[in-house]
N, C-alpha and C positions, 0 to 999 in steps of 0.2 A: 504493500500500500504506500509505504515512502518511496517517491518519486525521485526523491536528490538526495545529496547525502548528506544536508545538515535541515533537521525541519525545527522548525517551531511550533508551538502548542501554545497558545493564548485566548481568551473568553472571559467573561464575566467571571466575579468572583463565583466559588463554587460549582463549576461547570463540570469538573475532575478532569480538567487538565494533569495532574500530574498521576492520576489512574493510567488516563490514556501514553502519558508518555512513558511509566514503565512497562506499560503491558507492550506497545510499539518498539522500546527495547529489544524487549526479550523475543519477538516477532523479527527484529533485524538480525538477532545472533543467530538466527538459521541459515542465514546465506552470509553475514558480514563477521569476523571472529574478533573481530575492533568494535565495540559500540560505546559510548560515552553517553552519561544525561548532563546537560549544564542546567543547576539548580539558579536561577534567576530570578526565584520569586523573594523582593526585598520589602514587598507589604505586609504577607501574612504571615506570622510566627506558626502556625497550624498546620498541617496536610501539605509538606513541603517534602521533596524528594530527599532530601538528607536526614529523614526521620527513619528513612529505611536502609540506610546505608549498609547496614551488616548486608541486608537481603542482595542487594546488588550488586556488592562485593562477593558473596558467594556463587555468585551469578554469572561472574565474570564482566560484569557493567562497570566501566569507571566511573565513577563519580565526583562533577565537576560544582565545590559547593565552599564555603568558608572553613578555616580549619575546625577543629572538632568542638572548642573549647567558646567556640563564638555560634555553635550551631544552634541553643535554640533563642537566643538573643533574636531582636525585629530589627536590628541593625541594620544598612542599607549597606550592608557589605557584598561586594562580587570578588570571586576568586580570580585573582588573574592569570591564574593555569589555561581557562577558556584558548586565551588566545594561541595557544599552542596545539589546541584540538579545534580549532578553526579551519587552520592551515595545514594539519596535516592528515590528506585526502584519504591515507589509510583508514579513516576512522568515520564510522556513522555517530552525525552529533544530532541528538537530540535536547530541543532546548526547553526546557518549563520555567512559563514568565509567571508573571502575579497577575492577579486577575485587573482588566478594566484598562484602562487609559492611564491612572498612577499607577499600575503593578508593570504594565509593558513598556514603561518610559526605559525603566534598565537597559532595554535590549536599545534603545536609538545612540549608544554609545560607540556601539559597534558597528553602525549604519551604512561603515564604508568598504568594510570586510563583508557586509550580507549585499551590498549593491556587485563591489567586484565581484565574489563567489558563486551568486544567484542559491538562494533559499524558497522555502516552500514556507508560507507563516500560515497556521489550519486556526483556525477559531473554532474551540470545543459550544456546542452549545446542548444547553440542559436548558428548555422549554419550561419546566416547572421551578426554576429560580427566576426571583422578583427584577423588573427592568426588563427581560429578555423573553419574554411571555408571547410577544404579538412582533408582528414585523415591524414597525417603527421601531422599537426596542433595541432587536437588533442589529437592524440598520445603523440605530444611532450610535451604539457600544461599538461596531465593525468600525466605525468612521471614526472617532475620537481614539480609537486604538491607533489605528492607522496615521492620524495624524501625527499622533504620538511616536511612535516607530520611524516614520516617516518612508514608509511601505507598503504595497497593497496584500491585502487578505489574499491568498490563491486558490484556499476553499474550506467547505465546511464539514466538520464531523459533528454528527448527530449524536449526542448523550444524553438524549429525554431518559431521565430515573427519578423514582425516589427512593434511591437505595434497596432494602427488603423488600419495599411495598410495591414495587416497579408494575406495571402491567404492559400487555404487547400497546395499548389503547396509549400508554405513553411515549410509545418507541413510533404509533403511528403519527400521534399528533406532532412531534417533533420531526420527524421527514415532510407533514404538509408543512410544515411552518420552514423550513429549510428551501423547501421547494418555490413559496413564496417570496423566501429572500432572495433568490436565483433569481427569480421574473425582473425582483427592482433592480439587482445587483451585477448581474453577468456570473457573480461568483458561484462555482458547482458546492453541490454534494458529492462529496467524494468517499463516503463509509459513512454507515452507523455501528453501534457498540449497545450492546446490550449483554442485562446480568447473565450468566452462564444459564440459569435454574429457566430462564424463556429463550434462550438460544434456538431448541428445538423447535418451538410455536414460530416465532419470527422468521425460521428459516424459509420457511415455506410460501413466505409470503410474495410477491410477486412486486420485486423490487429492482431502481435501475441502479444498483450499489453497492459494495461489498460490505456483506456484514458480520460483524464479529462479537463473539461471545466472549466475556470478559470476566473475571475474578477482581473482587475488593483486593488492596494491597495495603491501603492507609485506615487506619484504625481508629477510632475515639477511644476516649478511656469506657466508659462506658461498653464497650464490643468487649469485652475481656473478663 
């Protein structure tokens, strides 16, 4: 499903962006035996990919995130390792921003290395988070991201859930509303992502996109 060999993963807050970019990971290490996450998210202290770190590292994932001792700090801190797994082509980067227009501002630092190298930037959307509900929503989240980046969206991955409670009626309403955004946008649907436990219901459905069954990786306290 990654098209080039550095994507981005950006969207509203709680969209699971960083579900999707370890699951997209570990989907790369079957053809690619380099894969890297750059943790870029400098808003939210919560459901950030260096909470998983052991898991990734067992994995064979490198992980590109602040050192250990600063990790659950909300500090605006970036590792400057990135730019070393930027540039070198052996390696699939995948990146997880922070959600919105202030969590994707991180990534416009780099703006000159993603123009020359040519990237893929996916906006995760979850339909049942507030703002992003209706196509104005996400019209206007896509745009202010973008502005912010100073880059265009190149497509969309669909993550309508609510977690446990998930139904396929959510994984529907989230590809009409995707396919809405396509009419004002140009921008495609390029996958949706749905919980393992309706993989099997969903598959069946008669869709123009590849879709994938997915496992929780990031936990609350409460899951335990």
């Amino acid at each position: 499903m990654l098209n080039r060999r550095i994507t981005i993963f950006t969207g509203h807050f709680g969209s699971g962006k960083t579900e999707l970019a370890i699951h997209f990971a570990l989907e790369a290490l079957k053809s690619n035996p380099k894969v890297a996450i750059a943790d870029l998210d400098v808003i939210n202290p919560y459901f950030r990919t260096r909470d998983v770190a052991d898991f990734l590292s067992k994995n064979g994932i490198d992980l590109i995130a602040p050192p250990k001792k600063w990790a659950s700090s909300d500090l605006p801190i970036v590792s400057g390792d990135i730019y070393r797994y930027i540039h070198d082509e052996e390696y699939v980067l995948i990146v997880d921003s922070g959600g919105d227009k202030d969590g994707a501002t991180a990534l416009s630092q780099y703006y000159h290395e993603w123009k020359a190298l040519g990237v893929d930037m996916l906006f995760v959307l979850n339909a049942n988070r507030p703002n992003v509900s209706t196509t104005e929503g996400v019209v206007n989240a896509m745009k202010r991201i973008e502005e912010a980046v100073r880059m265009k969206v190149t497509g969309m991955i669909n993550n309508t859930n609510v977690s446990s409670e998930s139904t396929v009626e959510d994984f529907k309403r989230g590809i009409d509303l995707c396919h809405e955004v396509t009419g004002i946008t140009g921008i495609p649907l390029v996958a949706s992502t749905v919980m393992e436990d309706l993989y099997s219901e969903v598959k069946e459905l008669d869709v123009d996109h590849p879709v994938f069954g997915i496992q929780r990786f990031m936990r609350t306290p409460w899951d335990y």
